[in-house]
Residue frames as qw, qx, qy, qz and C-alpha x, y, z in Angstrom:
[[0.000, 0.886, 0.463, 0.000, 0.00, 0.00, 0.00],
 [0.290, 0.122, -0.138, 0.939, 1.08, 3.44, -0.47],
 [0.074, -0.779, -0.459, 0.422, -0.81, 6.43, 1.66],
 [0.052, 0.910, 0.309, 0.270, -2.16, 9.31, 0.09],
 [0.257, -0.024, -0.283, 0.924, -0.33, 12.55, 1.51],
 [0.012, -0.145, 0.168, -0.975, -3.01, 14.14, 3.73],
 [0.761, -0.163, 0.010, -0.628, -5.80, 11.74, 3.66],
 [0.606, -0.246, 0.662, -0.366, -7.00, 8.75, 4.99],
 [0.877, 0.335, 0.127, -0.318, -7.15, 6.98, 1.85],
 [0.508, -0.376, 0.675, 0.380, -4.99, 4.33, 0.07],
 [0.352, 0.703, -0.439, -0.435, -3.20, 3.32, -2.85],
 [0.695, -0.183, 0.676, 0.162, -2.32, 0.33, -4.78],
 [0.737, 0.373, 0.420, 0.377, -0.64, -0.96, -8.07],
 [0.039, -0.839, 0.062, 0.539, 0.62, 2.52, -8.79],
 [0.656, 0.103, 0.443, 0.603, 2.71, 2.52, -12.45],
 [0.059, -0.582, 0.100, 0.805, 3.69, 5.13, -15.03],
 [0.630, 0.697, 0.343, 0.003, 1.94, 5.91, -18.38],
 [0.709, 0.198, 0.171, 0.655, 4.17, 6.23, -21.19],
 [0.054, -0.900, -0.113, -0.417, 3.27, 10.68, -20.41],
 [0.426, 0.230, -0.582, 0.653, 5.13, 10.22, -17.20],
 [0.479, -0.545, 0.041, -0.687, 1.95, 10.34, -15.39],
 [0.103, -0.212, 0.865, -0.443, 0.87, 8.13, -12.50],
 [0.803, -0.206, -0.303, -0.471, -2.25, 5.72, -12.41],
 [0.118, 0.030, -0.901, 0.417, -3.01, 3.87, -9.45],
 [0.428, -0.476, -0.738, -0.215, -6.00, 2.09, -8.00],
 [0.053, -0.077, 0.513, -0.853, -7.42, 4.10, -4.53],
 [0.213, -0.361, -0.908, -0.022, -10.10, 3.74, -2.34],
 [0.066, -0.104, -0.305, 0.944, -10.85, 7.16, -1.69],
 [0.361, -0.163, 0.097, -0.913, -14.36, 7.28, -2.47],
 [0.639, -0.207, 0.712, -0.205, -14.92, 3.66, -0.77],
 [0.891, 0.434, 0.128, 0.037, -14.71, 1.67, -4.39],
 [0.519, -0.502, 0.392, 0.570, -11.53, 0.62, -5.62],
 [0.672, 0.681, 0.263, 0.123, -11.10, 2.69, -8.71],
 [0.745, 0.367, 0.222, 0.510, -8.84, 4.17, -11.00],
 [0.098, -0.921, -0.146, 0.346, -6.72, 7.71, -10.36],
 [0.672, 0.433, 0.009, 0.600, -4.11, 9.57, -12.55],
 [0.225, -0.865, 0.254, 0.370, -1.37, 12.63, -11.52],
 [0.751, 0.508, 0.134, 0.399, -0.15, 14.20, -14.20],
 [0.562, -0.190, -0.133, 0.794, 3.06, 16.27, -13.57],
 [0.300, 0.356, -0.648, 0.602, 3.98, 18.25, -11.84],
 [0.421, -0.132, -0.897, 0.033, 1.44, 16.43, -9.84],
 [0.067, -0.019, 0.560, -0.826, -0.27, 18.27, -7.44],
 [0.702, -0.047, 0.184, -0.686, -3.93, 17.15, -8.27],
 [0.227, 0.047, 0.972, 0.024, -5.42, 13.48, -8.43],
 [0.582, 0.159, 0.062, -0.795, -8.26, 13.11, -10.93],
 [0.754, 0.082, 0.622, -0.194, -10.53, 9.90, -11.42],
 [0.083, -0.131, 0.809, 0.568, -9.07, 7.61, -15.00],
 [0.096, 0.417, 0.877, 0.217, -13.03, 7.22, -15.37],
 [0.138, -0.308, -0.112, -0.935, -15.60, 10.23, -15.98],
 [0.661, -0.267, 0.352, -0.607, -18.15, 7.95, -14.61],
 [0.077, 0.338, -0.937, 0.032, -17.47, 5.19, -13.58],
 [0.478, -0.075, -0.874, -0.038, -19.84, 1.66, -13.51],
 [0.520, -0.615, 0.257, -0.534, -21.79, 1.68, -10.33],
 [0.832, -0.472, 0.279, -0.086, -20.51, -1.05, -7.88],
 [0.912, 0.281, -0.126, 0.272, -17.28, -2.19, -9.43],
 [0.503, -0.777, 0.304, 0.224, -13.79, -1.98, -8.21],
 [0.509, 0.827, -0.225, 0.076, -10.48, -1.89, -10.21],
 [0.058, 0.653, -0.686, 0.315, -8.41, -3.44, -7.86],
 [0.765, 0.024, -0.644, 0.017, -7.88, -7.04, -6.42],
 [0.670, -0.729, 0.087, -0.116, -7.70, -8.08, -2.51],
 [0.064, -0.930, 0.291, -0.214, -5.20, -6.92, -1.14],
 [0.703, -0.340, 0.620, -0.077, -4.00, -10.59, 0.41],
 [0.808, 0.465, 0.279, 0.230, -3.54, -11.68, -3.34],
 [0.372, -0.559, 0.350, 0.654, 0.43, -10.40, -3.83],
 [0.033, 0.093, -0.708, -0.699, 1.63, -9.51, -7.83],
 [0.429, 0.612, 0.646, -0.155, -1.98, -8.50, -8.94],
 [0.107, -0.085, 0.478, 0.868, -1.95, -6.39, -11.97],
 [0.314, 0.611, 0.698, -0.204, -5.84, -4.76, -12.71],
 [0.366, 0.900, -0.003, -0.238, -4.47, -2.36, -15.16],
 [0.664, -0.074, 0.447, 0.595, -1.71, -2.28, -18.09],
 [0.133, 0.758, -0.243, -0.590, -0.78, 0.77, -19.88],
 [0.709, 0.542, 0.448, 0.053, -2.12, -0.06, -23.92],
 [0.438, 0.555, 0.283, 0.648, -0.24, 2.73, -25.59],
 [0.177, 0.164, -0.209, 0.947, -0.06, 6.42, -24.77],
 [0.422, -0.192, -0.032, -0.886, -3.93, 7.14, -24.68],
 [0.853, -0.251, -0.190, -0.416, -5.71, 3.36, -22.98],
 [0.320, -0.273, 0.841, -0.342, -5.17, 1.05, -20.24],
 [0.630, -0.102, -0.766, -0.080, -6.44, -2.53, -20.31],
 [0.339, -0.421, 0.480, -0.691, -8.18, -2.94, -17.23],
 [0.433, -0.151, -0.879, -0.131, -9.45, -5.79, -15.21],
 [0.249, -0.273, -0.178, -0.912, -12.72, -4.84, -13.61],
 [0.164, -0.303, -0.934, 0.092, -15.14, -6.65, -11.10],
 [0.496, -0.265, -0.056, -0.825, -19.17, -6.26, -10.60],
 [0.831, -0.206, 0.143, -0.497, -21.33, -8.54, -8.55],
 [0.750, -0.351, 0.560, 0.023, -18.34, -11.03, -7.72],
 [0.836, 0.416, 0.324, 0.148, -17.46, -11.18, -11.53],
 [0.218, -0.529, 0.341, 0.746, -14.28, -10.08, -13.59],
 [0.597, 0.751, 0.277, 0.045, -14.61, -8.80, -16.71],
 [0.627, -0.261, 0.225, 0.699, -12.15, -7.25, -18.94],
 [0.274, 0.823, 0.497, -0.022, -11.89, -4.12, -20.53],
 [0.611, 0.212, 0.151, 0.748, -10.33, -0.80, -22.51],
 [0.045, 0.838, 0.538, -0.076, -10.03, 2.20, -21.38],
 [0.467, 0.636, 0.100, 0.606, -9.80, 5.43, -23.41],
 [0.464, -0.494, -0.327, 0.659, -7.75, 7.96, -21.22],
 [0.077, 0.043, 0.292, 0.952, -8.89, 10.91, -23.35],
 [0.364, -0.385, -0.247, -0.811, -12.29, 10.82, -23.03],
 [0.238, -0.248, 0.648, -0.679, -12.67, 8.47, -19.62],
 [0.879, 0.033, 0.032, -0.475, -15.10, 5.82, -20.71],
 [0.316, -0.176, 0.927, -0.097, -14.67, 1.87, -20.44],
 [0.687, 0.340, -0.361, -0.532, -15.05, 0.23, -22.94],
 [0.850, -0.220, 0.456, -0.143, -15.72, -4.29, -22.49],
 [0.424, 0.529, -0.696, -0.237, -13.35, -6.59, -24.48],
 [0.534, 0.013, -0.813, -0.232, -14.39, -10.03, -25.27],
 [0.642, -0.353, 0.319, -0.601, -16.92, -10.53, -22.95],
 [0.938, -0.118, -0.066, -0.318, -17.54, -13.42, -21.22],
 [0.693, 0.428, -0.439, 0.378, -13.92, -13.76, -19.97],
 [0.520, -0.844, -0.021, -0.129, -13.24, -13.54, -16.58],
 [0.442, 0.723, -0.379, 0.371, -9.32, -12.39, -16.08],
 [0.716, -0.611, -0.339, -0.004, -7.06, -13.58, -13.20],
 [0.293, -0.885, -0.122, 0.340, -4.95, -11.63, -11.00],
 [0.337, -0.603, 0.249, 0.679, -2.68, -10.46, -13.56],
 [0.664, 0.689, 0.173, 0.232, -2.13, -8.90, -17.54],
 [0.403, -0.415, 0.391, 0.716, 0.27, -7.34, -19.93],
 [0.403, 0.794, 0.406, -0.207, -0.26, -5.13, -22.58],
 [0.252, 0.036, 0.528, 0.810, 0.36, -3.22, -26.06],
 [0.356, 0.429, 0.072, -0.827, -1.01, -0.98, -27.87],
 [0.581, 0.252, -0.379, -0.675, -2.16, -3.65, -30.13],
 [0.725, -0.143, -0.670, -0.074, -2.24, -6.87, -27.77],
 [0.615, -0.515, 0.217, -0.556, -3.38, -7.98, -24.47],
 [0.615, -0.063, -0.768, 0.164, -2.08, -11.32, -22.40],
 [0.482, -0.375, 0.463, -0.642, -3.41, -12.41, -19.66],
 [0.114, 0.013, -0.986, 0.122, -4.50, -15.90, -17.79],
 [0.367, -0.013, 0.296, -0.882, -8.03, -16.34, -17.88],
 [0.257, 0.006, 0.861, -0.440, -11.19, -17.98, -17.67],
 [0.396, 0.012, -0.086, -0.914, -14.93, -18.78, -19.12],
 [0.770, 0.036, 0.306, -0.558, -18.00, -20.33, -18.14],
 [0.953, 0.116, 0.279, -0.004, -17.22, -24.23, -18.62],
 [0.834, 0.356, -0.172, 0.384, -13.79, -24.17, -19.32],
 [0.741, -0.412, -0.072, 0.526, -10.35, -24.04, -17.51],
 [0.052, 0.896, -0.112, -0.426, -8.50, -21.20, -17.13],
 [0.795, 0.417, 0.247, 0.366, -5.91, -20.83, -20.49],
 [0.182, -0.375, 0.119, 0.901, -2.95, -18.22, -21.43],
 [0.547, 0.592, 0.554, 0.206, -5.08, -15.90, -23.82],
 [0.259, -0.114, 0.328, 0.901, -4.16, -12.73, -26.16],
 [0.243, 0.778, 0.572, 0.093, -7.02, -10.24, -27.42],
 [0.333, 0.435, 0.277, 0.789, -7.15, -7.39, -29.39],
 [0.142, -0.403, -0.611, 0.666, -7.90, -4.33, -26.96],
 [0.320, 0.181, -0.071, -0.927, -9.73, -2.59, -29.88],
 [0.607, 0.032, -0.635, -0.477, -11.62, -5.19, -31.43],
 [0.887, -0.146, 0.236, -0.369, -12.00, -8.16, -28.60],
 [0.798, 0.307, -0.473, -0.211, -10.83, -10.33, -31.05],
 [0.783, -0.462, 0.396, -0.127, -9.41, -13.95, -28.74],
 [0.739, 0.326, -0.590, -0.015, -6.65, -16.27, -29.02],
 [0.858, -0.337, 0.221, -0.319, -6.80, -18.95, -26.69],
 [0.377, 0.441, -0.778, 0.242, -3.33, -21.45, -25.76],
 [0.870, -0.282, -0.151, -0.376, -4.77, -24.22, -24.20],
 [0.974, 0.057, -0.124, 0.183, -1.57, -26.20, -23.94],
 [0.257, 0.725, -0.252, 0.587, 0.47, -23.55, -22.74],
 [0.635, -0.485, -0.398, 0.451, 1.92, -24.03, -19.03],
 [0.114, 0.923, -0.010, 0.367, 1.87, -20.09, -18.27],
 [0.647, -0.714, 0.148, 0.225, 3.49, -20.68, -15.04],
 [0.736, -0.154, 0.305, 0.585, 6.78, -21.04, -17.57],
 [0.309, 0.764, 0.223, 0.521, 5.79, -17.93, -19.60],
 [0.225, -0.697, 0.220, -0.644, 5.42, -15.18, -16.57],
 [0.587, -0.181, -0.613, 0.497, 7.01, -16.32, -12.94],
 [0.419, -0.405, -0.455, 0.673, 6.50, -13.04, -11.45],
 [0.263, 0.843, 0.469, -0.008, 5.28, -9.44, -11.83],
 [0.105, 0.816, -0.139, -0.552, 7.96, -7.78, -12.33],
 [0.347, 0.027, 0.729, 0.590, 8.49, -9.99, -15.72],
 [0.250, 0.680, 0.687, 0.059, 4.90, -8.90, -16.74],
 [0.059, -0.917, -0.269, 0.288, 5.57, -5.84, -15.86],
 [0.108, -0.772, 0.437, 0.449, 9.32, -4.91, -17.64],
 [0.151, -0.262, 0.736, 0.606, 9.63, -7.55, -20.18],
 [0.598, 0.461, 0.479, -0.447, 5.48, -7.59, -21.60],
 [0.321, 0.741, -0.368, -0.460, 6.96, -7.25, -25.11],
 [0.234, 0.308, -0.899, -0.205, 8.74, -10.37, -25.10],
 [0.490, 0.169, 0.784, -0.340, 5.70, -12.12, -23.05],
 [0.598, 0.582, 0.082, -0.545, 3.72, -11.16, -26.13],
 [0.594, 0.505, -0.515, -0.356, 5.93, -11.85, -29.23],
 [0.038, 0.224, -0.967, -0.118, 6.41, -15.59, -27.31],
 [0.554, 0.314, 0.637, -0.434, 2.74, -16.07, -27.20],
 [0.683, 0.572, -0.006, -0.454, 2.41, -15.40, -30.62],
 [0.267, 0.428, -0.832, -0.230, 5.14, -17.73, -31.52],
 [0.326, 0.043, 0.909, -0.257, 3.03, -20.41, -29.34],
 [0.675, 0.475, 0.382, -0.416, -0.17, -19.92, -31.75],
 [0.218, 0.644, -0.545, -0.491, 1.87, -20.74, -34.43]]
């Protein structure tokens, strides 16, 4: 956790956006959701205009190396997203603040990696085991590596987090 300066509220997952801002999950208005500080930092404004009602942007806190957001490109994040005990996945446009859903019916687990023109991540759906998969973060579009032992792909977050490039170009050698 990192504290706020001056309030009573926390932080988590903090990271930098390729601007040299700051995005980080907080709980400051009792939902974990999305904040940005853009230099020379002195305000905090919400990464969503309006956000979802009941959903949270951030993972419990007793689950280490979560990852509910990944910086897509200069202007979107990839986000993982929960409502009513469900994840969903989704894209969102940091220019105009809306959240946008990508391939429903996926339910993401505690971690992703991202591009501006691919998503990985370990996930789930309704009658079937989780799988490493890849989706387009405009389009949705899925690819799905059943046979893929991820545990040998990504060991840790900070691989997800500094080498996501090469996680990517070895998934796409695996659909090959």
């Amino acid at each position: 956790y990192v504290k706020e300066c001056g309030s009573c509220h926390f932080a988590y997952q903090p990271g930098w956006l390729p601007d040299g801002s700051l995005v980080f999950a907080s709980d400051r208005d009792g939902w974990w959701r999305l904040y940005r500080a853009v230099p020379p930092f002195t305000t905090v404004t919400p990464v969503l205009k309006t956000p979802p009602p009941e959903t949270e942007f951030g993972r419990p806190q007793w689950i280490l190396a979560t990852a509910a957001w990944a910086s897509a490109g200069r202007d979107q994040l990839v986000v993982s997203v929960t409502k009513a005990g469900r994840w969903h996945l989704g894209r969102v446009d940091l220019a105009t603040g809306t959240l946008t859903p990508i391939a429903p019916g996926v339910q993401p687990d505690e971690w992703l990696a991202a591009s501006a023109s691919e998503v990985a991540l370990v996930a789930g759906q309704s009658g079937a085991a989780d799988a490493v998969m890849v989706a387009d973060p405009m389009k949705g579009e899925l690819a799905e590596f059943r046979n893929t032992p991820y545990q040998i792909i990504a060991t840790s977050r900070q691989t997800l987090e500094t080498k996501s490039d090469v996680l990517l170009k070895g998934l796409r050698a695996l659909a090959k």
